[in-house]
N, C-alpha and C positions, 0 to 999 in steps of 0.2 A: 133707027132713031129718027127715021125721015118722015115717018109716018102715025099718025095719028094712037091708032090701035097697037101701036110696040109698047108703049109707056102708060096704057088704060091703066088705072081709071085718071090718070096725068092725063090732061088736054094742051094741046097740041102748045097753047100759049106759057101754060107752066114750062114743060118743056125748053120753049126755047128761051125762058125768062131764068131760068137754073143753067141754060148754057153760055148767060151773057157775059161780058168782062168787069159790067157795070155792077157794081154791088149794089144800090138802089133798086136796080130790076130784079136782083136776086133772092131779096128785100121782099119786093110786090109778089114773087112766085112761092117765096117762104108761107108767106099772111096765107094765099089761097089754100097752100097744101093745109093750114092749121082748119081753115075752115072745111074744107073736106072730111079731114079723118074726126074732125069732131062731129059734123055728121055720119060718119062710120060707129062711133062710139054712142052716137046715140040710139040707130038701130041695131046696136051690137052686134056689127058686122065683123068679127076676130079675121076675117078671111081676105078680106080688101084691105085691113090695116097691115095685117100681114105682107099684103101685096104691095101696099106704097112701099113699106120701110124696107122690102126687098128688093124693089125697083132704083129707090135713091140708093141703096147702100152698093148695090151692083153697077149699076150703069152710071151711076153718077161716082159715088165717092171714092169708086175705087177703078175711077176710068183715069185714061193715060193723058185727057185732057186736064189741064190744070184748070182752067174755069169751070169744068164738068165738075170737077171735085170739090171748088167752093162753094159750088149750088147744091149737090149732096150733103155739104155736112150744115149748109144754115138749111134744109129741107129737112133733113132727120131733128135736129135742134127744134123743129118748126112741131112735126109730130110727137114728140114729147110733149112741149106745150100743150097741144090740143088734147094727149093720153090722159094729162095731172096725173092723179092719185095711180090709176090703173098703169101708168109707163114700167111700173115694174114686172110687167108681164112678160114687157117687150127690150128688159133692158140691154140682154145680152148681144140682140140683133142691134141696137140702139148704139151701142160702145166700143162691140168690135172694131167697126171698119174707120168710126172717130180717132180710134186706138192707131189705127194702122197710119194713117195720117201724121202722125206725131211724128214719123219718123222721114217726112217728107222734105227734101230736100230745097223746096223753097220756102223762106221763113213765113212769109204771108201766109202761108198756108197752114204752117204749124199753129200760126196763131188761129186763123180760124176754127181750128181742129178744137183748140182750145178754147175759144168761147163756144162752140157750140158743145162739147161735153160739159161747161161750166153751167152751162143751160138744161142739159138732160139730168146732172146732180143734183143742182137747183129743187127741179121738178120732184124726183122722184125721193130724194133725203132718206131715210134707211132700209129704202127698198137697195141702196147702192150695195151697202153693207158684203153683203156674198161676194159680190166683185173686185171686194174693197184691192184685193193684192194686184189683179191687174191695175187697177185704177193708179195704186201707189207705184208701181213699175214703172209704169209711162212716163207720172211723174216727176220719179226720180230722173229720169234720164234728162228732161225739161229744164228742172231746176241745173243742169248743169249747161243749158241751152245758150251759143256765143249773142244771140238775137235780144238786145235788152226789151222787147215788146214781148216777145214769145217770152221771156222770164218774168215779165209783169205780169201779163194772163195767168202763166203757171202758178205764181204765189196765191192769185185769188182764185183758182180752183183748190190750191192745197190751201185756205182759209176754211173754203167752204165745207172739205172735205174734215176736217178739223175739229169743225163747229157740231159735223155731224156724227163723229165718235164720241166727242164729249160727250151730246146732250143722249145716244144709245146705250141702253146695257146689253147690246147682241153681237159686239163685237168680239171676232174669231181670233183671240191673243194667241192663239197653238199655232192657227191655221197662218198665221204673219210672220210669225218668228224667226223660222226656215227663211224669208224674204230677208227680212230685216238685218241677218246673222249674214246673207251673201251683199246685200248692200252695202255693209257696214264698213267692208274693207275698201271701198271707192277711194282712188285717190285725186279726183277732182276736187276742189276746195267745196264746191258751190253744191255738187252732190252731200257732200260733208255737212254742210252748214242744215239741209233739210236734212238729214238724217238724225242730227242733235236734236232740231227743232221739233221730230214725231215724237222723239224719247219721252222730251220733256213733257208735250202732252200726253202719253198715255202712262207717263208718270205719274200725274198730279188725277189722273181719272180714279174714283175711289173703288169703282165695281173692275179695275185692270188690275190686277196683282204683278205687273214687271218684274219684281224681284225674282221672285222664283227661276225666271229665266236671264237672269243677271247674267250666269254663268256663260248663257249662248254669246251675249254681247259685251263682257266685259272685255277682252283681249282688242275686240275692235274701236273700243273705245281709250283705251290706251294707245293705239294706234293714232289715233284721232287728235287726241290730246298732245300729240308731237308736231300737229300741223303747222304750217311758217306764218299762214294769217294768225293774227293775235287774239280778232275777234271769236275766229271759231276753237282757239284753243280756251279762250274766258267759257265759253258756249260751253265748252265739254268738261270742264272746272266745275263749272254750275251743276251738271248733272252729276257728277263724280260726286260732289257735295251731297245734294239730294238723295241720293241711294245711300248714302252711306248715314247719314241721318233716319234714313228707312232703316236699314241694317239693325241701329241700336236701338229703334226702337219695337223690331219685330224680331231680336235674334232668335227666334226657335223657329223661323220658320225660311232662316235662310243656310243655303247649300255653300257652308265654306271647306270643304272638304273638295270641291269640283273647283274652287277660284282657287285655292291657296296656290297649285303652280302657276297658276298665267299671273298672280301678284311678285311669285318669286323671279319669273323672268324678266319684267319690265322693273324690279327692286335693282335690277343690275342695268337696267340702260345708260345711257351718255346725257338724255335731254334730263336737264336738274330737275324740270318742271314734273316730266313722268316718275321718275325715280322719287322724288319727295311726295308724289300723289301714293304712289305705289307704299310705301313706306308706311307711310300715315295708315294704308289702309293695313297695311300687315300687321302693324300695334294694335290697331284696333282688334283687327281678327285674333290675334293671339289673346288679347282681354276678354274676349268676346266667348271664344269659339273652348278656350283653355284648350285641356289634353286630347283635343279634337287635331288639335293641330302639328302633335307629335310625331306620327308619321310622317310628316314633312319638315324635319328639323332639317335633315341634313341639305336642304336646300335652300330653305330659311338663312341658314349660316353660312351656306355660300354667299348671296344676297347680304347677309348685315354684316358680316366680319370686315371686310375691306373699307365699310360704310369710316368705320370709326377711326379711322385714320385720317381721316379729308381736315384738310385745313379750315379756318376760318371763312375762308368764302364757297364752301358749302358745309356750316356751322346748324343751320337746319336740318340736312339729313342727317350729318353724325348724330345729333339731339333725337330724334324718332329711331334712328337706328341703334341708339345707346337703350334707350327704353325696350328695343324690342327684345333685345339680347337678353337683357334683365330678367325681362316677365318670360322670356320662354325657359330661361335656366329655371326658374322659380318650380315652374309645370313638373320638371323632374323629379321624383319623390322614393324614398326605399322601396315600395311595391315593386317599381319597374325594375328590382332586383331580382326582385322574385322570396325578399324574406319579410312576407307581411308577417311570419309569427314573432319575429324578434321587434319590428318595427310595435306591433300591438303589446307585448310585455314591455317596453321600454315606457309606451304613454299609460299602461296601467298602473305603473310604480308611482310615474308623481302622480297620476291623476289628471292628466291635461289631455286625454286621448280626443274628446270632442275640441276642448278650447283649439291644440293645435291642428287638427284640420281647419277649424274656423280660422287662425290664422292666415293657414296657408292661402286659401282661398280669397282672403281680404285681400294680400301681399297682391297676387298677383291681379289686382286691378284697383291700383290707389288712385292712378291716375284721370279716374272718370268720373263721376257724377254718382251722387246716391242713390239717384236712381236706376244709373250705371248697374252701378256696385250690387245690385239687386238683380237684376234682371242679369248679370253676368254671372253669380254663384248659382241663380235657379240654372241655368243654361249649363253650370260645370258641373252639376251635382247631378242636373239630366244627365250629360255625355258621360258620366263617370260609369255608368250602370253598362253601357255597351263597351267592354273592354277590347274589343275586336277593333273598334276605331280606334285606341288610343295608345296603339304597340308602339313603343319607343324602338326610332329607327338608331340604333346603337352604333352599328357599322359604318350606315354613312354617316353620323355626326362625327366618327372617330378619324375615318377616312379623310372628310373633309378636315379637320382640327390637324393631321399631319399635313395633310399638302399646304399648309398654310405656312405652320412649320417651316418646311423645305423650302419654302419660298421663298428664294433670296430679296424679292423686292417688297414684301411683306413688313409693314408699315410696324411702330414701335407698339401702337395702340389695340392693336392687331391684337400682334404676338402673345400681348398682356392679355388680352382676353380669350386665346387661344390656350392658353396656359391657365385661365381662369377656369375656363370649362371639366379642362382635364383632371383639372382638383376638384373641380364639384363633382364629377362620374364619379370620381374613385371615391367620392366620401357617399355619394347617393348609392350607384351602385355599384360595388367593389368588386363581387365576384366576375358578373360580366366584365368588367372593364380589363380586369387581371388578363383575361383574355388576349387583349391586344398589349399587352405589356409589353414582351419580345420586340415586339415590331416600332411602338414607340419608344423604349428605351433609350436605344441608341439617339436618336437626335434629340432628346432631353438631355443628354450627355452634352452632347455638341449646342444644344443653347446657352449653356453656360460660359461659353467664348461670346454671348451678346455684347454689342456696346454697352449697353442699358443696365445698370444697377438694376432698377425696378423687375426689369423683365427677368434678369439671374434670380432677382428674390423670389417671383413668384414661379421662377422654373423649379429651383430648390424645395417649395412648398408642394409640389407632386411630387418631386422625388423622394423627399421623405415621407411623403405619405405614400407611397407605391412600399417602401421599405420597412414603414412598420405596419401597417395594413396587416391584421390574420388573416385577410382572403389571399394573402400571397403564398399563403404554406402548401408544400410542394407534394406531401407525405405526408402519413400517420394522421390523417383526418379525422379517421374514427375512432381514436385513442385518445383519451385525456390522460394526464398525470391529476392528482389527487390535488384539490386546493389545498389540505393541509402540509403539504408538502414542501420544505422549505428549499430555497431557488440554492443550487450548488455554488462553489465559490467563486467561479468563472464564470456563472451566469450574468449576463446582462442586465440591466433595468430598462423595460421595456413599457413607458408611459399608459397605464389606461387611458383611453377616451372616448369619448361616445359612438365612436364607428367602431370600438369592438366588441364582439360579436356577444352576449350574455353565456354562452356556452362555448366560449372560445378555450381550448386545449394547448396555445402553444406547442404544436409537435415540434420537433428535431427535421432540420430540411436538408436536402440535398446539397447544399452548396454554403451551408453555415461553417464561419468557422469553427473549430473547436469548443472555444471559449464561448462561441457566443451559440450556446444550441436550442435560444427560445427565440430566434428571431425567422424575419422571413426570408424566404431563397431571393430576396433582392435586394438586402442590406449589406450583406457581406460581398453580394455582385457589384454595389452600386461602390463602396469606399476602395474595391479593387481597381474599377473600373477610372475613378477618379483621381487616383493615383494615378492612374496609365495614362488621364489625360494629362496630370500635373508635369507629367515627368515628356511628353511628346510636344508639349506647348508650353518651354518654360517662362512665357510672357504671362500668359496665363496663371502659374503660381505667382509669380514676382508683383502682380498688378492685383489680380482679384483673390489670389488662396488665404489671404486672411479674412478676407472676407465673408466667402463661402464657408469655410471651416466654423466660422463666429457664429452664422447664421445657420448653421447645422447644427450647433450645439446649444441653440434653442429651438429650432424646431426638433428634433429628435436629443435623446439624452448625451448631455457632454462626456459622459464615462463610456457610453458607446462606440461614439466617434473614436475617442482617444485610444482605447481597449485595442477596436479591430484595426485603425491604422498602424496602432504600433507593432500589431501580428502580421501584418503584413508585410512593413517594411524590414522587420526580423529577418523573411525572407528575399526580402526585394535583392535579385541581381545588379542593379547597376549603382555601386556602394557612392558614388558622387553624388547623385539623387537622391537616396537614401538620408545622405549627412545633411543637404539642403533643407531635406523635407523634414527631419527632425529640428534641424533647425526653426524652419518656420514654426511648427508644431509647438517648440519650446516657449517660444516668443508669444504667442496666443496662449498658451498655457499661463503665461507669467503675464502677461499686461490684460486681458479679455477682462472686461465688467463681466461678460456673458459667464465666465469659468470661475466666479467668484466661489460656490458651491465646491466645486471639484479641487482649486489649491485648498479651501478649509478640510476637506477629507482629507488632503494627501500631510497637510500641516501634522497631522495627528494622529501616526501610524499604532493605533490601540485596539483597531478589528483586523480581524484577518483578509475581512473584502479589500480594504484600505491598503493591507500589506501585499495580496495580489495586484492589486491595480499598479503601486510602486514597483512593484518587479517587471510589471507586462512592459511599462512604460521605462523601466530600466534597458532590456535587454535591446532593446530599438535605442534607445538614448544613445547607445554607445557606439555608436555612427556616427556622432560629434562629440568630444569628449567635453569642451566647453557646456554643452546643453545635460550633460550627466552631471557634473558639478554644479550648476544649479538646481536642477532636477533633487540635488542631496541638500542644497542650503534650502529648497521650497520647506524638504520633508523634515528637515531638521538631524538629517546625517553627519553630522559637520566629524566627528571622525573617516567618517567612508568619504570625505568628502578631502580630505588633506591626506588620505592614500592617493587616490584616482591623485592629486595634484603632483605626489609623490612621483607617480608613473609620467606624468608630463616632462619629464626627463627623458624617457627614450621616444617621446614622438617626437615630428619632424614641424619644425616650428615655420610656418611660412607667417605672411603677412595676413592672409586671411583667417588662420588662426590668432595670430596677435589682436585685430581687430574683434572677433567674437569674445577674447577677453573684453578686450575695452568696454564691448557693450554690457559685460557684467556687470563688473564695477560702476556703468551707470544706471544699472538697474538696483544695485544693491541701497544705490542711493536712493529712490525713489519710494512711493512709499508702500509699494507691496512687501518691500522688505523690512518695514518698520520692526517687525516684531527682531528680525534677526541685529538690527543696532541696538535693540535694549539689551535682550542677551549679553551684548558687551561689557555692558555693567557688570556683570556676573562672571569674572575672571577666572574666580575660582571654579566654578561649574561648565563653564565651555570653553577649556584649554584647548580642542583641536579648531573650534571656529576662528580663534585668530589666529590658528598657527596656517588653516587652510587659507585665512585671508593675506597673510605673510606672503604665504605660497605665492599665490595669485600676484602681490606686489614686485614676489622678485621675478616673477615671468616678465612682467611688464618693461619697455624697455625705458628713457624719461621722458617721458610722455603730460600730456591731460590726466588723463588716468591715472598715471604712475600717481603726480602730486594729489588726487583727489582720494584716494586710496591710502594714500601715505598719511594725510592732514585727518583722516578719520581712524587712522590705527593710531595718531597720534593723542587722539582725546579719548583711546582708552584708558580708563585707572587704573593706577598701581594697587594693586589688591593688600598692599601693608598696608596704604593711604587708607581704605575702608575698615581697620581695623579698630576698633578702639585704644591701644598702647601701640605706638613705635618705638622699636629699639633703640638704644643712646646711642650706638653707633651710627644709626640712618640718619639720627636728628642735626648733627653735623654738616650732614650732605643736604637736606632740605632747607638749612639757612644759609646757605652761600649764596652770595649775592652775585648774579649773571649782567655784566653791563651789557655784554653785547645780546640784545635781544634775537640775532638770529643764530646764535648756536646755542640757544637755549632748546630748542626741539632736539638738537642732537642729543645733547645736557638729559633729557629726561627719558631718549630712549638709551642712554646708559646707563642712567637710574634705575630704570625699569627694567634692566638687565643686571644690575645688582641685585635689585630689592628680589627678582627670584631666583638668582642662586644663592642667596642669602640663607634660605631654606633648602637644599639639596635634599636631604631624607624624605621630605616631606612628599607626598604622589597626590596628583588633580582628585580632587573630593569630584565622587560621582556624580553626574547630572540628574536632576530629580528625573526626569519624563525616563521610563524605562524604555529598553530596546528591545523590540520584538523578536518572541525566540521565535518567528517563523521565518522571516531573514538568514538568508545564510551569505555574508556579506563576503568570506573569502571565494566562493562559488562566483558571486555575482564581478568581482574585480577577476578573478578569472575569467570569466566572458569578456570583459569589459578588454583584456589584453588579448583575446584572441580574433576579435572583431577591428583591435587597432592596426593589430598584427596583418589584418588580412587587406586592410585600407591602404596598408604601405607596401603591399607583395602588388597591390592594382596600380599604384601609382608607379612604381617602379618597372612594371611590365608597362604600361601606357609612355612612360619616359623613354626604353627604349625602345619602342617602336615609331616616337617619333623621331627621336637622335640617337644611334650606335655608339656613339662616344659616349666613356665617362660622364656620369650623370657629375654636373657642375652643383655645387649647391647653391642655395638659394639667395640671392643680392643681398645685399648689409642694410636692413632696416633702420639703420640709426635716420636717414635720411628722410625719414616719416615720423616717425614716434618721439625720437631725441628731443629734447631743450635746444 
């Protein structure tokens, strides 16, 4: 370096004018080299330019002197100048060792590094281009540079470099991406803030297509969008916005099928900011993308189920995530059962087979724009033809939908819509869903212990549809019974409706009761099963069994319900639970608006169905003798009905049966029983209804009851009174004058007790409604005593096993019931 001829065609003055401290002189040795290589360039000397830029770049810019290296890089910066147009010949030798510099550990120096590259870009403009990813490297590293000089320089090389992608169309969008996708993840703020800032312009460039490679950088831009500066997370808002406005308005040409899970991971983050960005985009894609998006349901509904539970103050995502749930349930359709022939005879009958696709397709994209709404159905009508994309992932939405379930911390709003889904499968599609039935079962059981009315409502609305559902038959598939074939007398009524199947057979199933042999193997499981839980969780009956039961006997048929629980508790071993649960049964039977239908059947025993269903529900009745006797005043037994009270003489009369009277007698008041006080009127024709109401009063001990029961047997008529001539002899008794107006009630049940044995010979005129000869009523009080009989052999063994001694009897009730 001492010598002249080491540095040729450099003279000795350049030389030491690039070795000074002084930047002025460094300045003076710049100027020279320009005039130099510009005479090279004029004799197009390629070989001495070669040789300068080889000499600064070696012994200068990449020497161990630090003023060596700032005369190097304003000497190459100087050559440039003098190359113009042709520097791109030389650009690589030009940029490397500039490049190398950047990472130079005194800041002066970086920033020289950096005006003199800003100077060689300047020069050369899209001769840069090829370079471009080194150039962005450096860069990037800059932009996150602690030196506020070296980040000023930086920004106006990344201007310049900026100005010259816009104004190119040769820019290598493949050849960046790779760069772009590893930069992305920076977690310097400053590095962040230029990596938003490249987005957005080769965003806004119209010959750059970005999207298509959305997929490389969306996750890292999610990432991004969590930053703590505020500005750079608006930064990255801004472009989230931007893409997603491209999205809608180029959806055939974007890849939602590679974003839908990195949209599902961050739909679950912490920062409200990313999870609501996240969100928004998944509504949209689901509108967008429709049955594209299937296969990733069960991820989806990882993601948006917990969504709908959030309070008020994240009221925006439940809102996007309410929507999303919607439109993806929508997506679901009977094909993904696999029964398009029934689905296409069903729309040929009425005729709506296009209208209701057109529907479907509207439905699920109300929420966008018309020109949305257009560009969304060409888009689902496209995806609909590749059926490969659009497998409905079954398992995991089912999987996920239990574990939610099970989830004790699982929010009310949840639940509800976990429960929502489960009735849409089974009503979309039934046979796959039948599949997971076993497995979900059981904890559809155990929902019905919810706090939540709502959620028990909608848990019951899959379980009756799991139970009448014909995808549930178990057997006999390929056998039909003849339509013309009338239903036997124990068959059930099993409601048509639109999910059953047009060629549906009703077989006989595995696990059907007797009586009930058209139904599915999980109707007769589900009311065994419900009992089992009534009877292990007596809060559970005591709080919510009227209500489940009400609400069963509109979603599935009330004669159903009532049929198989009565055949069951027939059998039911633990006869305490038994008499409870008749009881209840009784009580809903008698007060239910929903059972209005079923007491008019039983009112009216003139079909033989009418007269089976009275016997089914007999032979269970007689588990509480109180719920038989009304059971007979419903149906209008009123002789079967003052036997049975007959026999209330050898049962064991505690308090809890005096009470279940009581509650008769205020039912009798009420006005289900309307029809049975008119009858009253009719003395002659319903001698045993007031003789069984007698009954019932002298059960009673003096009571409420007793006087309210007494004061209504006391405004029955004397049936001389309704005749038109009384005998001279009564007429006597009916003009005495009574001062004291309270033994006048006594006064007229004496009367009333003359006036008919006054007539001895005479016997009760038959009741018009005849008795059915399919009744065999000494059979049925036979059971009715041998079921009493067995209730006192249990209590009797239960007594002593808790006390050896002499069973005491039961404490003197006057002390409740009496006056």
């Amino acid at each position: 370096m001492n010598t002249e001829k080491d540095f040729a065609p450099l003279t000795s003055n350049i030389v030491r004018a690039l070795n000074d401290k002084l930047y002025e002189k460094r300045k003076v040795a710049a100027l020279e080299i320009e005039k130099l290589v510009r005479e090279f360039v004029a004799q197009n000397n390629t070989g001495q330019i070669k040789h300068v830029i080889q000499i600064l770049s070696q012994e200068f810019a990449l020497s161990q002197h630090p003023h060596s290296r700032k005369g190097g890089l304003i000497g190459l910066a100087a050559c440039s100048i003098a190359l113009g147009k042709d520097s791109g010949l030389y650009l690589k030798e030009l940029i490397e060792p500039v490049l190398t510099c950047f990472n130079d550990a005194d800041s002066r120096l970086r920033y020289y590094a950096c005006e003199a590259l800003y100077n060689i870009v300047k020069v050369a403009r899209g001769s840069v281009l090829p370079h471009f990813n080194v150039l962005f490297n450096g860069l990037s590293k800059l932009a996150a540079d602690p030196d506020p000089n070296v980040k000023s320089g930086s920004e106006l090389l990344d201007r310049l470099l900026k100005d010259i992608v816009t104004e190119s169309s040769k820019f290598d969008l493949v050849a960046f991406v790779p760069l772009l996708r590893e930069r992305i993840y920076s977690n310097n703020q400053y590095a962040r803030q230029f990596i938003i800032s490249w987005i957005l312009v080769l965003e806004c460039v119209p010959d750059i297509n970005l999207l298509d490679y959305l997929p490389e950088i969306l996750d890292g831009l999610f990432q991004i969008l969590g930053d703590n500066s505020r500005e750079i997370r608006k930064m990255c808002e801004t472009v989230l916005v931007e893409f997603l406005k491209e999205i809608k308005k180029n959806p055939s040409s974007v890849k939602f099928a590679e974003m839908a899970n990195i949209l599902v991971i961050h739909c679950q983050a912490s920062d409200d900011l990313i999870q609501l960005t996240a969100m928004t985009w998944m509504r949209e894609f689901i509108q967008l993308a429709g049955r594209v998006m299937l296969p990733y349901s069960s991820g989806i509904l990882t993601a948006v189920l917990p969504c709908l539970s959030y309070d008020d103050r994240k009221k925006s995502i439940k809102e996007v995530a309410n929507v999303c749930n919607q439109t993806l349930m929508k997506l679901i359709m009977p094909e993904d059962d696999g029964d398009n022939i029934r689905q296409f005879m069903l729309q040929q009958l009425d005729g709506t087979a296009d209208e209701s696709f057109s529907n479907r397709k509207n439905s699920s994209d109300q929420s966008n724009t018309s020109q949305d709404l257009n560009t969304s159905n060409h888009i689902g009508e496209s995806v609909t033809i590749d059926h490969s994309q659009e497998a409905l992932d079954l398992d995991g939405i089912v999987l996920v939908l239990d574990r939610h379930l099970h989830d004790t911390v699982t929010g009310m709003m949840t639940r509800i819509a976990v429960l929502k889904w489960l009735y849409h499968l089974y009503i979309k599609t039934p046979r796959k869903m039948f599949r997971h039935t076993d497995s979900l079962f059981p904890m559809l059981l155990k929902t019905l212990s919810d706090e939540s009315d709502e959620v028990i409502l909608k848990d019951l609305e899959v379980l009756a549809e799991i139970a009448s559902c014909p995808a549930g038959q178990t057997e006999g598939q390929d056998s039909c019974e003849s339509n013309s074939t009338q239903n036997s007398q124990s068959e059930l009524n099993i409601p048509i409706s639109a999910s059953t199947p047009l060629n549906s057979c009703r077989p006989r199933t595995l696990e059907c009761s007797p009586s009930t042999p058209t139904m599915n193997s999980y109707f007769f499981k589900f009311m065994i099963n419900l009992l089992k839980q009534f009877n292990n969780e007596k809060r559970l009956l005591e709080i919510r069994g009227p209500f489940i039961i009400r609400q069963l006997c509109l979603l599935l048929n009330a004669e159903n319900i009532f049929h198989s629980m009565a055949e069951i508790l027939l059998r039911e071993e633990d006869l305490k639970f038994a008499s409870t649960m008749v009881q209840t049964l009784n009580s809903i039977l008698l007060t239910s608006t929903e059972l209005f239908q079923l007491r008019n059947q039983l009112k009216d025993l003139r079909t033989t169905e009418s007269c089976n269903l009275f016997c089914g529900l007999y032979r269970s009745w007689c588990h509480n003798p109180v719920a038989t006797v009304s059971l007979c005043f419903l149906t209008q037994n009123y002789k079967h009905a003052y036997d049975l009270i007959q026999k209330f003489g050898d049962l064991e009369v505690t308090i809890d049966f005096l009470t279940e009277v009581d509650k008769l007698v205020q039912l009798i008041e009420c006005p289900i029983f309307t029809y049975l006080r008119l009858q009253l009127l009719d003395v002659e024709n319903n001698p045993y209804l007031i003789k069984a109401l007698y009954g019932l009063l002298m059960l009673l001990p003096q009571s409420k009851a007793f006087q309210l029961l007494s004061h209504r047997l006391q405004c029955v008529p004397n049936p001389e009174l309704m005749r038109t001539t009384i005998p001279p002899d009564h007429v006597q008794l009916l003009q005495l004058e009574i001062p004291d107006r309270s033994s006048r009630p006594l006064l007229m049940l004496f009367l009333n007790w003359v006036l008919q044995g006054a007539r001895p010979s005479e016997k009760p005129t038959a009741p018009n409604r005849q008795v059915p000869l399919e009744i065999n009523y000494s059979e049925l009080l036979q059971h009715f005593e041998k079921v009493q009989n067995k209730h006192l052999e249990i209590r009797h063994q239960r007594a002593g096993r808790n006390d050896q001694l002499d069973r005491k009897p039961p404490r003197d009730t006057e002390t409740t019931y009496c006056v």
